[in-house]
C-alpha positions in Angstrom: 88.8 109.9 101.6 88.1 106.5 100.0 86.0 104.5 100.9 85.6 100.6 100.2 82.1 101.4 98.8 83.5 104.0 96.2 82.3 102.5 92.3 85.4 101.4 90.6 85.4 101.9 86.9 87.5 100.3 84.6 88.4 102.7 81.3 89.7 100.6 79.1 88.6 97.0 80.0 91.2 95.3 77.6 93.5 92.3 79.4 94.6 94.0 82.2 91.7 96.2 82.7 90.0 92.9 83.0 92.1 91.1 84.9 92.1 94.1 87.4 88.0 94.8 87.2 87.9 91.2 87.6 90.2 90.8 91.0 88.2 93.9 92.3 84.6 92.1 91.8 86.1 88.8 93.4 87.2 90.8 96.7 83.4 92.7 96.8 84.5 96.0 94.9 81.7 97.4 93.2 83.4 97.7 89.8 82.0 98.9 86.5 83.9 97.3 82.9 83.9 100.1 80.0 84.9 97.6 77.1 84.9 97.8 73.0 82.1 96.0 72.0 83.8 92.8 71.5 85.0 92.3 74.8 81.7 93.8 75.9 79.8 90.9 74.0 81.7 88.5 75.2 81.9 89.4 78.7 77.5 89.5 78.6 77.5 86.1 77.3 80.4 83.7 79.2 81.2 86.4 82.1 84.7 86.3 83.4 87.7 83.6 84.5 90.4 84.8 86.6 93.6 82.7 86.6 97.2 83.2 88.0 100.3 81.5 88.0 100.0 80.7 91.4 97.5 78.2 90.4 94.3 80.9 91.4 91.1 79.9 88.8 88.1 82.4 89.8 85.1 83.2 87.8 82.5 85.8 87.6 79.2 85.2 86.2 78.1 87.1 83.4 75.0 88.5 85.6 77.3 89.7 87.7 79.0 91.9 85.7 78.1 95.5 84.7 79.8 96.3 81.4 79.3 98.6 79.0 80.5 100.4 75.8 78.7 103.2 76.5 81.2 106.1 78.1 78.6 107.8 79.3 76.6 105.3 81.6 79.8 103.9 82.7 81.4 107.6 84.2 78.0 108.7 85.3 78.3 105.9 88.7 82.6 106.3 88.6 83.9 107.6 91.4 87.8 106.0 91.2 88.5 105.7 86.9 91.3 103.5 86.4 92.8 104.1 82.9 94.4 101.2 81.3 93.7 101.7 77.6 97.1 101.6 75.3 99.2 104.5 75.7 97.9 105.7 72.1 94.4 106.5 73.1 95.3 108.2 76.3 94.0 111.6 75.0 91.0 110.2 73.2 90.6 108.6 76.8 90.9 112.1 78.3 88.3 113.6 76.1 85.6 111.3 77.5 86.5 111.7 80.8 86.4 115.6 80.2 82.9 114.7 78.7 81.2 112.2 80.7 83.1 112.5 84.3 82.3 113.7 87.6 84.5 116.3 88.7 85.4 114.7 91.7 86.4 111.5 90.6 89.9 110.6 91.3 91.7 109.2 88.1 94.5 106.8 87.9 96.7 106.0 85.3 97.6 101.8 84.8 99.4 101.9 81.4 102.7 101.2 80.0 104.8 104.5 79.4 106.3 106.9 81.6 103.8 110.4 80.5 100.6 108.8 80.2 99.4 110.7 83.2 101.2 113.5 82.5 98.6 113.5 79.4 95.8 113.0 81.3 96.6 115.8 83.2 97.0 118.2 80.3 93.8 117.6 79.2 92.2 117.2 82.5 93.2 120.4 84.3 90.8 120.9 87.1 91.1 117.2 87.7 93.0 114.6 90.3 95.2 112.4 88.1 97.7 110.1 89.5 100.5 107.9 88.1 100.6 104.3 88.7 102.4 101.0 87.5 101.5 97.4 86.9 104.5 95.4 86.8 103.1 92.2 85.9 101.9 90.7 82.5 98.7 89.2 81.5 97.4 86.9 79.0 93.9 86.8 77.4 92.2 84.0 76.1 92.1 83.5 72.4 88.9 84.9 71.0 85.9 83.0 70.4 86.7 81.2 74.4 83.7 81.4 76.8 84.3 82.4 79.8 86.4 85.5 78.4 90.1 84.6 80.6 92.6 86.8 81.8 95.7 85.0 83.0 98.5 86.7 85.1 101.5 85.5 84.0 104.5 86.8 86.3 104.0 88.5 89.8 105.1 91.7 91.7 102.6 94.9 93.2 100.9 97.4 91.5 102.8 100.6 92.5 100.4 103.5 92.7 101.0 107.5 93.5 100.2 108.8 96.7 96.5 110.0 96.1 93.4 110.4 98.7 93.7 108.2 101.7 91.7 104.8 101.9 92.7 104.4 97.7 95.6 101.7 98.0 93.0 100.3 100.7 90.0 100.3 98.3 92.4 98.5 94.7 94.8 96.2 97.1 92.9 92.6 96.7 94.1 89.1 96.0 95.9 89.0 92.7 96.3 92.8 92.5 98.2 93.9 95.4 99.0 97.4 95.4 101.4 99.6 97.5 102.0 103.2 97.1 105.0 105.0 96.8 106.3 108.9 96.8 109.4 108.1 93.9 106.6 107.1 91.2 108.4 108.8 88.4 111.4 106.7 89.4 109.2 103.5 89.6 107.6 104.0 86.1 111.5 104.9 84.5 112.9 101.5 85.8 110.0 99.6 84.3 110.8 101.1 81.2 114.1 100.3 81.1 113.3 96.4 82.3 111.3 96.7 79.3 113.7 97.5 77.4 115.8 94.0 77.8 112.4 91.9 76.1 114.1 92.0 72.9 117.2 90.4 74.7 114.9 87.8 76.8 113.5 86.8 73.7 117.0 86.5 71.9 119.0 84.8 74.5 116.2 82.6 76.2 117.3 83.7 79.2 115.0 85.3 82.4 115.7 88.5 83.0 116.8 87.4 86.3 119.9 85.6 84.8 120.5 88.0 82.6 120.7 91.3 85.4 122.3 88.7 87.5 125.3 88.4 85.3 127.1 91.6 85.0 129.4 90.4 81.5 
């Protein structure tokens, strides 16, 4: 079972890892950022600004972060890892969990692509690894701005795998809601294929709602 005081660790604290480590600190989770050094630097010095197209504008203090770029400190405490590096680094991602991970942790997959966990899973054998995905996008600041901001730009829930109860309990907050599901594969197929029509939102300049809405 989880439990609302489980440690939350973010692998992969890019613009969604962020946004998501940052919705979790705001509702209480105790949530630990592993960042590249940049992101790392700049979350220590400005701290964190959460902002939503629903008009939300949050912050987080830089003293109340814990962020590292150290894998090792940052598994050591992680008892939920939530994976959201790009899909590219997902076995480099494995290796440190493999290294630096408790055995017990449960691991959850947040990127883009329909095998990532499927990776994870190769690599991580004796491990839990679940499937999840994050259907909205989210825009980060341009570098050099203090507070570091992550800015969700379109809406919908965070569709996760049915994994250890108390889980969809422990990541659904405000600004990351989260439901679980049993068809997951199914889930993570569609968005793929709703990704698929960017090149055609871009062309037309037309939402994707107009454009599924008119079957010509």
């Amino acid at each position: 079972m989880v439990t609302r005081g489980k440690t939350i660790l973010i692998a992969g604290a890019g613009s969604i890892g962020c946004y998501a480590g940052g919705c979790l600190i705001l509702a209480g989770r105790k949530v630990v950022l592993l960042a590249r050094p940049r992101i790392e630097q700049a979350l220590q010095k400005g701290g964190l600004r959460i902002t939503d197209r629903d008009g939300r504008d949050s912050s987080v203090r830089a003293e109340a972060l814990s962020v590292t770029a150290d894998p090792a400190a940052a598994f050591l405490r992680a008892d939920v890892i939530l994976v959201t590096v790009k899909s590219g680094a997902t076995q480099d991602m494995a290796g440190l969990i493999a290294a630096h991970a408790r055995p017990d942790a449960v691991i959850l997959s947040l990127q883009n692509g329909v095998d990532n966990a499927d990776k994870l899973r190769a690599h991580l054998t004796a491990r839990r690894v679940l499937a999840g995905m994050v259907p909205f996008n989210v825009v980060q600041s341009p570098e050099g701005e203090l507070p570091l901001r992550l800015h969700r730009a379109s809406g919908g829930k965070v569709m996760i795998e049915q994994g250890p109860t108390g889980l969809d309990e422990l990541l659904d907050v405000e600004g990351f809601a989260v439901a679980t599901r049993g068809d997951i594969e199914a889930v993570l197929w569609g968005k793929l294929l709703l990704n698929l029509n960017n090149a055609l939102v871009a062309l037309s300049g037309l939402p994707l709602a107009a454009e599924l809405a008119d079957r010509r």
